[in-house]
C-alpha positions, 0 to 999 in steps of 0.5 A: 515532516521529514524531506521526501528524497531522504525517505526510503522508496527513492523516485517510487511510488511506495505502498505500505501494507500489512505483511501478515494480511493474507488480504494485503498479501494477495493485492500485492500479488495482484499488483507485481505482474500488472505493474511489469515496469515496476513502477510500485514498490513495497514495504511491509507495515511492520518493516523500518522503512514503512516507519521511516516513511510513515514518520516522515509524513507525519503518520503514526508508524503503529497503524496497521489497519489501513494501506498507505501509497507514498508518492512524490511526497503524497499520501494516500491512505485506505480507499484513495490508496486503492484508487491511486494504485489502481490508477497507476497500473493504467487501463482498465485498472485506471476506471476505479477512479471513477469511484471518488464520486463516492464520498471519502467518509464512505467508502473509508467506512467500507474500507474499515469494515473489511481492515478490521475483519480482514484476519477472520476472512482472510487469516493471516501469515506467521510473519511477512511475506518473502518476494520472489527473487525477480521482484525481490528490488520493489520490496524495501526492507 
């Protein structure tokens, strides 16, 4: 594993996700204005830095059927990325938590029930999403 402060994404919280996903799409979406410090930052599943820091963790760089948040050396992946996010947003996001009392097998299976209908549901994008010009600094390359 690589050393964390060499990966991209700096002191941020980072989550990786699809950016062809209209699902993945409209979470991050939903996250840039309840993060108004900008505390998350992005990157698309398909970009080199998703690559580099999946690589780094010792992740392979080509799954795309799950969202990933890198923090502080941490990974999280599919339903505990969701939680660890929602927690980061603060109140009343930060009640999601209490869905760990759930065990991980269950919900990363309803997790992966929706990842691998996500395109049929949802559809998907040509190519990733461009940010908008005030949130373009959270978007890694």
């Amino acid at each position: 594993m690589s050393d964390p402060s060499e990966l991209p994404g700096g002191d941020h919280p980072v989550l990786l996700f699809d950016g062809v996903c209209n699902l993945c799409n409209g979470l991050v979406q939903f996250i840039v204005p309840r993060d108004p410090e900008g505390v998350i930052h992005f990157a698309p599943l398909q970009s080199a830095a998703a690559k580099a820091l999946l690589s780094g963790h010792g992740l392979p760089p080509s799954d795309l059927d799950s969202v990933v948040l890198v923090e502080d050396g941490d990974v999280y992946r599919k339903s505990d990325a969701v939680i660890r996010v929602a927690e980061l947003l603060g109140w009343p996001y930060r009640a999601a938590g209490a869905g760990r009392v759930v065990p991980a097998p269950l919900r990363d299976a309803l997790y992966d029930l929706v990842a691998d209908y996500r395109y049929d549901l949802f559809g998907r994008k040509d190519r990733c999403m461009l940010p908008d010009e005030d949130v373009q600094d959270r978007f890694l390359g």
